[in-house]
DSSP file (Angstrom, degrees, kcal/mol; ACC not computed):
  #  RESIDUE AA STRUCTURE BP1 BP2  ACC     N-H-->O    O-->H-N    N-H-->O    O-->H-N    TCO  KAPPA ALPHA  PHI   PSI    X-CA   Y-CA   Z-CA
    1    1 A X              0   0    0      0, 0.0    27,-0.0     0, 0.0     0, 0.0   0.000 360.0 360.0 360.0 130.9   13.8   18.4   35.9
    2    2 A X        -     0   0    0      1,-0.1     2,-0.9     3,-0.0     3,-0.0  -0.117 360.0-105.1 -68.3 175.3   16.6   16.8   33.8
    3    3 A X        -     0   0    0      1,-0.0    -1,-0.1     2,-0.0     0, 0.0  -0.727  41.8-117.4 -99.2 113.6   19.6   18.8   32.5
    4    4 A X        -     0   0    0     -2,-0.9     2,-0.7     1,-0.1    25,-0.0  -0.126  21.5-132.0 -30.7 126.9   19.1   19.5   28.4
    5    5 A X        -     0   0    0     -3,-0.0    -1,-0.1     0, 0.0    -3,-0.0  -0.924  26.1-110.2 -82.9 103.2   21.6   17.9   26.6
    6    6 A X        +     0   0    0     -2,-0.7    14,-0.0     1,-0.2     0, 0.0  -0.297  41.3 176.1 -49.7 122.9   23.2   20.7   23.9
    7    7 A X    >   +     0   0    0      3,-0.1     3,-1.4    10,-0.1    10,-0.5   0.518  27.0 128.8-116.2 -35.9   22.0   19.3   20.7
    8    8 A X  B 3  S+a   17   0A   0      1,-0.2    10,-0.2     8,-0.1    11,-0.1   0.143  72.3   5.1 -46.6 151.5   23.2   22.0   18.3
    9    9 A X  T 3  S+     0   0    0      8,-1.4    -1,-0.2     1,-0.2     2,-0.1   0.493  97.1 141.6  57.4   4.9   25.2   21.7   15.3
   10   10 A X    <   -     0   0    0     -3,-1.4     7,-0.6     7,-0.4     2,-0.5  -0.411  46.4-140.0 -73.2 153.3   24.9   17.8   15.7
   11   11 A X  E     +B   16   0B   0      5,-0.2     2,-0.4    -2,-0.1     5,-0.2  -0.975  20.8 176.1-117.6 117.8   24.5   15.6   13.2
   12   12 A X  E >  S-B   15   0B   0      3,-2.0     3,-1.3    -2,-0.5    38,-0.1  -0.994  77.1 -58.0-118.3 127.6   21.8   12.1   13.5
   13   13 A X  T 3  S-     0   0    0     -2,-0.4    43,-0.1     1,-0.3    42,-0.1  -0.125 122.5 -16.5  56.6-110.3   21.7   10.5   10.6
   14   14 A X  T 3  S+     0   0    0     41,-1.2     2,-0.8    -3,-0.0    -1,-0.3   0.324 116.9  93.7-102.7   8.9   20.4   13.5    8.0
   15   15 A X  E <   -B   12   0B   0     -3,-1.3    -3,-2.0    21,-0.1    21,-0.3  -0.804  56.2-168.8 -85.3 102.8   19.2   15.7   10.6
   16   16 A X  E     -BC  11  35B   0     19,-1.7    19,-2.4    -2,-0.8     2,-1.5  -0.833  26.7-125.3 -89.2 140.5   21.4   18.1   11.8
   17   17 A X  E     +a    8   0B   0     -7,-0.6    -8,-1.4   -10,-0.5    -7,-0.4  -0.563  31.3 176.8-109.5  85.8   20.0   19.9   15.3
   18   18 A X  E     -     0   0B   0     -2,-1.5     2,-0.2   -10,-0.2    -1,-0.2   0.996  59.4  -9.5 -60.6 -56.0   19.9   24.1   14.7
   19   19 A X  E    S- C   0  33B   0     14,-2.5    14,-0.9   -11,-0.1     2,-0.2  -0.865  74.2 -92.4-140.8 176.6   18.4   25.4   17.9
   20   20 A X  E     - C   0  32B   0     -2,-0.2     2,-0.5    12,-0.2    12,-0.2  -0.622  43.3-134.2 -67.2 133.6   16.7   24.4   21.0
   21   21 A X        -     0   0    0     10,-3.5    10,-0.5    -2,-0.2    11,-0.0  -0.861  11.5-137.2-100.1 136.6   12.4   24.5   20.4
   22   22 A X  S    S+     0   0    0     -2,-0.5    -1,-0.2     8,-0.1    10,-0.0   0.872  78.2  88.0 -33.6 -53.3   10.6   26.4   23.5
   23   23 A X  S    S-     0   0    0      1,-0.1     2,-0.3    -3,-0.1     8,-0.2   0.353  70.8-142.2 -44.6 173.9    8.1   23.8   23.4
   24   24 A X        -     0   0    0      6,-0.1     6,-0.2    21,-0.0     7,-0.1  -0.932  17.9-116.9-137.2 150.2    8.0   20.9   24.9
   25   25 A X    >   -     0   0    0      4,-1.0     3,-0.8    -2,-0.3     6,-0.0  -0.502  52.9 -95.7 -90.0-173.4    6.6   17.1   23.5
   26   26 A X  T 3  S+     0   0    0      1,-0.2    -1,-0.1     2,-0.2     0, 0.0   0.761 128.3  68.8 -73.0 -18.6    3.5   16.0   25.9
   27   27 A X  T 3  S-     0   0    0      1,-0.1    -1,-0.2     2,-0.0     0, 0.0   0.863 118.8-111.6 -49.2 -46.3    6.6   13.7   28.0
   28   28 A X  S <  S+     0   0    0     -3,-0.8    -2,-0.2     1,-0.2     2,-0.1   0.536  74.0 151.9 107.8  25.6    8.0   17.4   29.2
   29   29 A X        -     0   0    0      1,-0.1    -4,-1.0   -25,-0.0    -1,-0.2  -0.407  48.8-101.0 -66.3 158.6   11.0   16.2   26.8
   30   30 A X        -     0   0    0     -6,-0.2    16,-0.6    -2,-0.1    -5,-0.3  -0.069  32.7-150.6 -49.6 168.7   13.3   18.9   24.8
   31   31 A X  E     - D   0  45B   0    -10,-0.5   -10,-3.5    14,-0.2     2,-0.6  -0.874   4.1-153.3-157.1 159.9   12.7   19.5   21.4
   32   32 A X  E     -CD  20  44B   0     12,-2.9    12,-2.3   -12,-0.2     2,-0.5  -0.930  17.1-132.5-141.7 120.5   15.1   20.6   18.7
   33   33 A X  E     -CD  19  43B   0    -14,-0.9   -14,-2.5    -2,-0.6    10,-0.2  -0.766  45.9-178.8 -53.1  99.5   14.4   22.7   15.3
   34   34 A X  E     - D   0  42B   0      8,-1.5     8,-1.6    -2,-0.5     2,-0.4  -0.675  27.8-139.0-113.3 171.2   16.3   20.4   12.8
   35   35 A X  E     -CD  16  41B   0    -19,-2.4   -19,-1.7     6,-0.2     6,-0.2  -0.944  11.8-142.7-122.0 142.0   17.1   20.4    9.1
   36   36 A X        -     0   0    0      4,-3.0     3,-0.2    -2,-0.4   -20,-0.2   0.025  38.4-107.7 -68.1-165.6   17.0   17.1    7.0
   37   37 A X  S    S+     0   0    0      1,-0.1    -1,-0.1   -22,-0.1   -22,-0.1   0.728 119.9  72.2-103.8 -42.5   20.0   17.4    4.3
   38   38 A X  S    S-     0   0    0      1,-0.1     2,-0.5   -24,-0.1    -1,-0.1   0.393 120.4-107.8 -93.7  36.3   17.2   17.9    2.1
   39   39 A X  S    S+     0   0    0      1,-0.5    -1,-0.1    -3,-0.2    -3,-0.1  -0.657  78.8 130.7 118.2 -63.8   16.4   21.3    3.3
   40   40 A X        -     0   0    0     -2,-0.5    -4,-3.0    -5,-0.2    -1,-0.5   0.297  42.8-157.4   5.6 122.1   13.1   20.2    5.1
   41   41 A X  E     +D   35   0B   0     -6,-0.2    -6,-0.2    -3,-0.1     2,-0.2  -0.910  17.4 172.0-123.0 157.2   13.0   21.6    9.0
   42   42 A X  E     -D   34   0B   0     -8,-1.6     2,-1.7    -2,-0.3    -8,-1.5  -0.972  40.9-108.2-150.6 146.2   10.9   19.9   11.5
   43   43 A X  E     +D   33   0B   0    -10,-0.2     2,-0.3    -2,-0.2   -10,-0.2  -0.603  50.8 173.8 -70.7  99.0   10.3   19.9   15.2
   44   44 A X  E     -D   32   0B   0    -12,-2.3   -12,-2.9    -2,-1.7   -23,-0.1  -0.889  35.8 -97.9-130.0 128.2   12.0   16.4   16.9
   45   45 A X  E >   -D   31   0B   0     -2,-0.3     3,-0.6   -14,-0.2     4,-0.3   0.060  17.9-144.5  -6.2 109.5   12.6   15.0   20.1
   46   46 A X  G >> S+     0   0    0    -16,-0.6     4,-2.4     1,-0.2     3,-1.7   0.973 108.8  53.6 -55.8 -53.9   16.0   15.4   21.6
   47   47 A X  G 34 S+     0   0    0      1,-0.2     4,-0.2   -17,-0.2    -1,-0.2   0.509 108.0  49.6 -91.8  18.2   15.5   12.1   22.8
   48   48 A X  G <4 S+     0   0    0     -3,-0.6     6,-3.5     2,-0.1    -1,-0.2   0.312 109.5  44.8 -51.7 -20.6   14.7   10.6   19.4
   49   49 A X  T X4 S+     0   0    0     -3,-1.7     3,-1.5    -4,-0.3     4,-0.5   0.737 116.2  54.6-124.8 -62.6   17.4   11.8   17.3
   50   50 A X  T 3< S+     0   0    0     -4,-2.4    -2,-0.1     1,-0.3    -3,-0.1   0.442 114.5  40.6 -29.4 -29.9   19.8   10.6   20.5
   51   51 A X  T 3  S-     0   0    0     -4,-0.2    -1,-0.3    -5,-0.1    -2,-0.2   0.405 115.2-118.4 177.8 -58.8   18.4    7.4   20.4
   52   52 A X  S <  S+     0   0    0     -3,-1.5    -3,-0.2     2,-0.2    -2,-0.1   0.327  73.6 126.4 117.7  19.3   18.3    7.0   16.6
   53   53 A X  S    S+     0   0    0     -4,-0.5     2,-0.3     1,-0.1    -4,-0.2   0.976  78.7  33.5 -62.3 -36.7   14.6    6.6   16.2
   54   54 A X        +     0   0    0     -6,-3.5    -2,-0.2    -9,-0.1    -1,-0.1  -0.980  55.1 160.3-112.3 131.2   14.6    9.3   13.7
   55   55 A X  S    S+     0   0    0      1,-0.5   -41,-1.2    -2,-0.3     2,-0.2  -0.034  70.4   2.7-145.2  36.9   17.3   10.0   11.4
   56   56 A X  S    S-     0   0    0    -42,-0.1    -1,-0.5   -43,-0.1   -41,-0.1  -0.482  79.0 -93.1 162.0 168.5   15.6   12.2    8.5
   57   57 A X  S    S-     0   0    0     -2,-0.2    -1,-0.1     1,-0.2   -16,-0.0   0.675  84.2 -75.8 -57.9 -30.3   12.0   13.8    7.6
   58   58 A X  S  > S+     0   0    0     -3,-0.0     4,-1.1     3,-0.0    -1,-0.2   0.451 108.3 105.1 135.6  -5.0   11.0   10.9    5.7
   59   59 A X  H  >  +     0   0    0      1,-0.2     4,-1.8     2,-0.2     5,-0.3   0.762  67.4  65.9-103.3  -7.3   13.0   11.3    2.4
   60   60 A X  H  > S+     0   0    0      2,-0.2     4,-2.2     3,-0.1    -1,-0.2   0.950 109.1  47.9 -76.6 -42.7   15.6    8.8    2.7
   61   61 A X  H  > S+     0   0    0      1,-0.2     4,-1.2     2,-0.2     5,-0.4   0.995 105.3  60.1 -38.3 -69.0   12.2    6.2    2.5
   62   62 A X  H  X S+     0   0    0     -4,-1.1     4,-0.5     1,-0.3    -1,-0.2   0.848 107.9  39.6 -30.8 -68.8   11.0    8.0   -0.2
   63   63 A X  H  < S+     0   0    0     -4,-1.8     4,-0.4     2,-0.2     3,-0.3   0.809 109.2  60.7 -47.5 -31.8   14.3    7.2   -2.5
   64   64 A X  H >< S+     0   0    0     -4,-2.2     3,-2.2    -5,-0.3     2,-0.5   0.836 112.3  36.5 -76.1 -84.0   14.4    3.9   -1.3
   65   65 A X  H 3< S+     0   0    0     -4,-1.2     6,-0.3     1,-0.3    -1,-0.2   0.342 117.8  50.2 -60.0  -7.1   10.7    3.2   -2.8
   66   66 A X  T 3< S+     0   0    0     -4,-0.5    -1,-0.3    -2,-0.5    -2,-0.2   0.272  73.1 114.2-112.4   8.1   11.1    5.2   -5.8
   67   67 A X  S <  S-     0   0    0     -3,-2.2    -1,-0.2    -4,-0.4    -2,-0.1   0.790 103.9  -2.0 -56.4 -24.8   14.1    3.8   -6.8
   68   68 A X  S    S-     0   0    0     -3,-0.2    -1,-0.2    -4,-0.0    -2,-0.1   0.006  87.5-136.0-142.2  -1.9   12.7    2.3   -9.8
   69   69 A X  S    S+     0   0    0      1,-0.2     3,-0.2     2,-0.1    -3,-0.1   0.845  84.2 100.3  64.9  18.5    9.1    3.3   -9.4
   70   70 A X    >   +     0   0    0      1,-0.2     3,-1.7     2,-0.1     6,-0.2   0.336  43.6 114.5-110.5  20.5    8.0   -0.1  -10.3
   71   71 A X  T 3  S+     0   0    0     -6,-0.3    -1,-0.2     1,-0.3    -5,-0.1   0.689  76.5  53.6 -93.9 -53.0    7.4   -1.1   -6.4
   72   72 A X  T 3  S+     0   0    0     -3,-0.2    -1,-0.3     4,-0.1    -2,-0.1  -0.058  89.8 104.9 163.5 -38.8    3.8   -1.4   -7.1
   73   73 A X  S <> S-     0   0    0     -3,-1.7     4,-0.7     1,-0.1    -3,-0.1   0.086  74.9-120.1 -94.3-170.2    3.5   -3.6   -9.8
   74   74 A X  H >> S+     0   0    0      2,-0.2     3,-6.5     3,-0.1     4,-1.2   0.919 118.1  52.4 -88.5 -75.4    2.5   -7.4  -11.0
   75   75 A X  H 3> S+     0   0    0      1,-0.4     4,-1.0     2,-0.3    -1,-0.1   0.679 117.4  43.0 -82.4 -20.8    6.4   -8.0  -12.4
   76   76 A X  H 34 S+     0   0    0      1,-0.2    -1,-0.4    -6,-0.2     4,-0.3   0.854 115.9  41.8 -98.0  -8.3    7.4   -6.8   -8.8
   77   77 A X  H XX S+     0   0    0     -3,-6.5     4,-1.4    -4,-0.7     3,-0.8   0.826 111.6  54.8 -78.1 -27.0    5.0   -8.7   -7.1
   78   78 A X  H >X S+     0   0    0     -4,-1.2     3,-3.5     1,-0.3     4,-1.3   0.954 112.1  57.5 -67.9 -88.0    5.8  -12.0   -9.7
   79   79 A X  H 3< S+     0   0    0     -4,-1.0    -1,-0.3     1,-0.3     4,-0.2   0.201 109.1  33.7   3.1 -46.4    9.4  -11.1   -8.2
   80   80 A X  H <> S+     0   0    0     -3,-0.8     4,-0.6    -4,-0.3    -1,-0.3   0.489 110.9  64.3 -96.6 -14.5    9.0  -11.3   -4.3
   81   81 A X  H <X S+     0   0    0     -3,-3.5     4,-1.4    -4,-1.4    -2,-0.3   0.792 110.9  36.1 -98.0 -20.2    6.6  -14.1   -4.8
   82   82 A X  H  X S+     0   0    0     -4,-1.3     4,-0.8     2,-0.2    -1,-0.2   0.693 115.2  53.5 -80.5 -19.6    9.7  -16.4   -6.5
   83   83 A X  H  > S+     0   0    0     -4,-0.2     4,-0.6     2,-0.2     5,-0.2   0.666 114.4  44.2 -81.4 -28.3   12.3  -15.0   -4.2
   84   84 A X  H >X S+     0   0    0     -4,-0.6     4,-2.3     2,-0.2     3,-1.6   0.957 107.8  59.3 -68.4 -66.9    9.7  -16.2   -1.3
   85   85 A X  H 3< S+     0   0    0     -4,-1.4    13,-4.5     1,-0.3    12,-0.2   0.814 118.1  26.2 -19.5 -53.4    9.1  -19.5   -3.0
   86   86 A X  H 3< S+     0   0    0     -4,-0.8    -1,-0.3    11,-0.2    -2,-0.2   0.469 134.2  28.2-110.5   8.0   12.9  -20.5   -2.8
   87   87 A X  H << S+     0   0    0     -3,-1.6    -2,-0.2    -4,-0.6    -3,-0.2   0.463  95.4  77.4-135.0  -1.0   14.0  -18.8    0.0
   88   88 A X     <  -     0   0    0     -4,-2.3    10,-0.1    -5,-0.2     0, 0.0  -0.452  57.0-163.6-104.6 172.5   11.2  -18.0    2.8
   89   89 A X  S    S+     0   0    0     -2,-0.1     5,-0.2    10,-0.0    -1,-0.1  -0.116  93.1  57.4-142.1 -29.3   10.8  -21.7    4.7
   90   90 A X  S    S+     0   0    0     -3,-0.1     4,-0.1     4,-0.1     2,-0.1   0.704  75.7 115.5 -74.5  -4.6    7.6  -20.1    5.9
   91   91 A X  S >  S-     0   0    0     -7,-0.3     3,-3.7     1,-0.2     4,-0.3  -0.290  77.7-121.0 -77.9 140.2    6.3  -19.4    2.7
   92   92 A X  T 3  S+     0   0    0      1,-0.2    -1,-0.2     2,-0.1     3,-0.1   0.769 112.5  28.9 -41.9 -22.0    2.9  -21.5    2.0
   93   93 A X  T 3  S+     0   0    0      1,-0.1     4,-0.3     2,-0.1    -1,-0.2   0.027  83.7 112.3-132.7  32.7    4.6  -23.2   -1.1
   94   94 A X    < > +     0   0    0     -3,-3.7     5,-1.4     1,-0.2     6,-0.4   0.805  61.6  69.3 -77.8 -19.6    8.0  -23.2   -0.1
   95   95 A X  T   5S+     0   0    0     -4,-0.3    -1,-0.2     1,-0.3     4,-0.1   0.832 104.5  56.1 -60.1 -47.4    8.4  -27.3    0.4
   96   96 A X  T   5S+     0   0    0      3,-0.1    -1,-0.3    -3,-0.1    -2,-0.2   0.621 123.5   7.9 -74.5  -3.7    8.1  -27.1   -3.7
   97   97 A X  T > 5S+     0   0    0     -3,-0.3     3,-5.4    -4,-0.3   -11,-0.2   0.309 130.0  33.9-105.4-110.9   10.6  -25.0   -4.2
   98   98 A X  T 3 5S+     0   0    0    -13,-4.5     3,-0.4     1,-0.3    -3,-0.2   0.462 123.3  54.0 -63.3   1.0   13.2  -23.6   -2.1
   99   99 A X  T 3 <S+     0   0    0     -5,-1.4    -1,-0.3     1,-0.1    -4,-0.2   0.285 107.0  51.7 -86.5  -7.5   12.9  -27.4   -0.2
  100  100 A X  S <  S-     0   0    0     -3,-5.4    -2,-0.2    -6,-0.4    -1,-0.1   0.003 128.1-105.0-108.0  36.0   13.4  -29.0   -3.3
  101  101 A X        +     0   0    0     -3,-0.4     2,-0.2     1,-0.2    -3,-0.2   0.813  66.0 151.9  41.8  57.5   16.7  -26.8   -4.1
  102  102 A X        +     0   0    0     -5,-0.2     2,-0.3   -17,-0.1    -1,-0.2  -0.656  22.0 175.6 -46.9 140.7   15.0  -24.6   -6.6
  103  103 A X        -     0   0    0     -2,-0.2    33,-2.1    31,-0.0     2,-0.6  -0.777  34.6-116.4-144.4-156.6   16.6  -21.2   -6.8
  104  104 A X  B     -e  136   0C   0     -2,-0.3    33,-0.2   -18,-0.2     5,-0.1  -0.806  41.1-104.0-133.0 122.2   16.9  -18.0   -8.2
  105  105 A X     >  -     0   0    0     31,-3.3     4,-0.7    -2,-0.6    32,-0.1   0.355  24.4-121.2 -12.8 141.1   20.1  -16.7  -10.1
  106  106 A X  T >4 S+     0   0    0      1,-0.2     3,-1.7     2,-0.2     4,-0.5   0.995 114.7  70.7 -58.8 -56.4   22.6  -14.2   -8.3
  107  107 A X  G >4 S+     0   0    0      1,-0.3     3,-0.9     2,-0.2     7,-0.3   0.841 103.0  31.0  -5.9 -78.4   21.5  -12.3  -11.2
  108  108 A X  G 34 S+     0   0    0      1,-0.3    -1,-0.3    28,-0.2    -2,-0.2   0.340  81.3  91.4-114.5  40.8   18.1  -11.7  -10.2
  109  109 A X  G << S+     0   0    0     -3,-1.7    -1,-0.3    -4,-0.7    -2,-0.2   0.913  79.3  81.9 -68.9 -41.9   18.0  -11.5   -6.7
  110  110 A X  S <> S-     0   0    0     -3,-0.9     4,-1.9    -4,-0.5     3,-0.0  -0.448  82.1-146.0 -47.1 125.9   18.6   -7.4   -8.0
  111  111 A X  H  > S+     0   0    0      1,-0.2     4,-2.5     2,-0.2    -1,-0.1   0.745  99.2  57.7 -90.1 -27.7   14.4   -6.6   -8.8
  112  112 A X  H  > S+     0   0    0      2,-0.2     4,-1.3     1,-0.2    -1,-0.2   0.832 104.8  44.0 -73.9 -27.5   16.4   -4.3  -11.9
  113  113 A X  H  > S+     0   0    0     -6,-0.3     4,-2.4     2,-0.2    -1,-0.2   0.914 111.1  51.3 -95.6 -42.8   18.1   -7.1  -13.3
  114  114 A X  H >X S+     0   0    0     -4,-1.9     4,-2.6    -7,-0.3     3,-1.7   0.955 111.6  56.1 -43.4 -62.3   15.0   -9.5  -13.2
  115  115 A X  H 3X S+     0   0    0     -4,-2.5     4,-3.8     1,-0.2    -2,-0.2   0.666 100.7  52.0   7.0 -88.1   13.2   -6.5  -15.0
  116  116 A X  H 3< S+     0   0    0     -4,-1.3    -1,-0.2     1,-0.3    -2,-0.2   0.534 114.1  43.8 -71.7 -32.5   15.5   -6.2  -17.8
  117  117 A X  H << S+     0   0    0     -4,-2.4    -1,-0.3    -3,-1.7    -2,-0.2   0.694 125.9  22.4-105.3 -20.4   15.2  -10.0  -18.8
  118  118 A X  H  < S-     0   0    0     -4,-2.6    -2,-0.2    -3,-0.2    -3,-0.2   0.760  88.5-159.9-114.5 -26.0   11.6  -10.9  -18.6
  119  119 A X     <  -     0   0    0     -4,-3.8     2,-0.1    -5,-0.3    -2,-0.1  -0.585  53.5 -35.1  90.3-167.0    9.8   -7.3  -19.0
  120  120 A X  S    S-     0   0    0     -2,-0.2     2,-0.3     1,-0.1     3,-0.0  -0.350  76.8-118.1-105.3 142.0    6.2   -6.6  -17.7
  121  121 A X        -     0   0    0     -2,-0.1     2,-0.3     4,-0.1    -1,-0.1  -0.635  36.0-102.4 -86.0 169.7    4.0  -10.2  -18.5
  122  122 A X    >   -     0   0    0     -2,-0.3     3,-1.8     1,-0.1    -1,-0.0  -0.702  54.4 -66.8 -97.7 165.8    1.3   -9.8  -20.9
  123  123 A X  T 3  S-     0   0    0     -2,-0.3     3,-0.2     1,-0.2    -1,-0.1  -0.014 119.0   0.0 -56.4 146.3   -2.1   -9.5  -19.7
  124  124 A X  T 3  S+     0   0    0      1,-0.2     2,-0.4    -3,-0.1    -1,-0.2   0.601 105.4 108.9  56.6  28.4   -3.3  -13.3  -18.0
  125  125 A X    <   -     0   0    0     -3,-1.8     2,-0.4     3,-0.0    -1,-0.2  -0.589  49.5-172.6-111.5 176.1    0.0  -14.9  -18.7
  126  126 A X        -     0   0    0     -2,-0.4    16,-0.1    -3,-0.2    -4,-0.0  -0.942  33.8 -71.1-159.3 149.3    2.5  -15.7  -15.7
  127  127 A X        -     0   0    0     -2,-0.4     2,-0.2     1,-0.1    14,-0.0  -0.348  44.9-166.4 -57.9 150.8    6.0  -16.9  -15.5
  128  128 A X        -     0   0    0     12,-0.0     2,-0.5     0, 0.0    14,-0.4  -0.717  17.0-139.1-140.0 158.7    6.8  -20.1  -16.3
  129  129 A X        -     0   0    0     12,-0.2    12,-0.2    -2,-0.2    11,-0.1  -0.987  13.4-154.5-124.5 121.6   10.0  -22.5  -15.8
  130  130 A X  S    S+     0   0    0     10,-2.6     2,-0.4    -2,-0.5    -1,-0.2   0.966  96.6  31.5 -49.8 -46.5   10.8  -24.5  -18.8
  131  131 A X  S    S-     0   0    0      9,-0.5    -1,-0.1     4,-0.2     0, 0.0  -0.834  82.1-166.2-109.2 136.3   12.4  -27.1  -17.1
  132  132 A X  S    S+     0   0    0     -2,-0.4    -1,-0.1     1,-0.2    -2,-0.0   0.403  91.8  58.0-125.0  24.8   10.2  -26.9  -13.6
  133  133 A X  S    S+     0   0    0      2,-0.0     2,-0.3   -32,-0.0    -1,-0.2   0.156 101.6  78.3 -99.2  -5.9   12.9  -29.1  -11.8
  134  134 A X  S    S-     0   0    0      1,-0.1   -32,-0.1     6,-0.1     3,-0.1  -0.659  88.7 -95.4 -71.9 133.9   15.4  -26.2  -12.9
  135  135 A X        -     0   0    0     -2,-0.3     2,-0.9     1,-0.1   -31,-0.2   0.209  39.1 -90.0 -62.6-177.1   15.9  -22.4  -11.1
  136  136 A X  B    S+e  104   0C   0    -33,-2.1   -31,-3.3   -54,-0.1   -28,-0.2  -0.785  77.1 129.4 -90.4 116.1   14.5  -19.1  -11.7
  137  137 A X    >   -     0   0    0     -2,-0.9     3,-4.4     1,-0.2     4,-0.4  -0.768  68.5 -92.1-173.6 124.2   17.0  -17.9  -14.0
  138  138 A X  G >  S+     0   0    0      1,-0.3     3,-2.5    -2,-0.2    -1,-0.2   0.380 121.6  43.8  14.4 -89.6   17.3  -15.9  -18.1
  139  139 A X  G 3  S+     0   0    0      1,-0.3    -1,-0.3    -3,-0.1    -9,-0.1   0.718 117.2  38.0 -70.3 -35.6   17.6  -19.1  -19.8
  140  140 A X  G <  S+     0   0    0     -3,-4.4   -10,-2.6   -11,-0.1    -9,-0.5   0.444 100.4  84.3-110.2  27.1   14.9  -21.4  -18.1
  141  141 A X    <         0   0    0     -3,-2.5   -12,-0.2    -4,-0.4   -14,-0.1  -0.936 360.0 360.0-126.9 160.5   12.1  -18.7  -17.7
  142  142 A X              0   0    0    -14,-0.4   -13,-0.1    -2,-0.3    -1,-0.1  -0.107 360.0 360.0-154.1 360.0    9.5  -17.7  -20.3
């Protein structure tokens, strides 16, 4: 049997490590009652948190996807599918784009900033490039 590595009062990521758990995972590994930083306790692997595999309950994800709640949508899908377009060399239509030095603004590589200058499309319409030898950028999308 290995020797338990003292876990307590440690900090992984947002988990800090309280007490030793009796239990055991199905491996015969430790397991350690931790608190996320947002208050959340859970039972985890010693050799998870050591390891980095885990480094909170599941809410640092959460923020990250809800940062603007729009994750979800056509204008965010319209959004990764022109950032694919010029930048992806796998992408299925990428030889018309980003191989023909099409790009997208500094601007709206940020999904908030694209937002803020084209809005939601209306129903059956799609972005458009004025100039469609020009980049994805304020002035030459409609």
């Amino acid at each position: 049997m290995r020797k338990i590595v003292d876990l307590t009062g440690k900090r992984f990521g947002r988990w800090v490590a309280l007490a030793l758990h009796p239990g055991r995972s199905r491996w015969r590994e430790a397991m350690w009652l931790c608190r996320c930083d947002c208050s959340s306790e859970r039972i985890v692997r010693g050799v998870s948190l050591r390891h980095g595999d885990t480094t909170s309950c599941g809410c640092f994800a959460r923020e990250r996807a809800t940062k603007h709640g729009l994750s979800r949508t056509r204008t965010y899908r319209v959004w990764q599918g022109i950032k694919q377009r010029c930048f992806n060399p796998q992408a299925k239509h990428y030889s018309y784009y980003g191989g023909r030095g099409i790009t997208v603004c500094e601007r709206w590589l940020t999904f908030e900033n694209f937002y803020a200058d084209m809005g939601d499309p209306p129903p059956g319409m799609s972005l458009d490039r004025i100039d469609p030898n020009g980049n994805y950028e304020p002035g030459n999308c409609r």
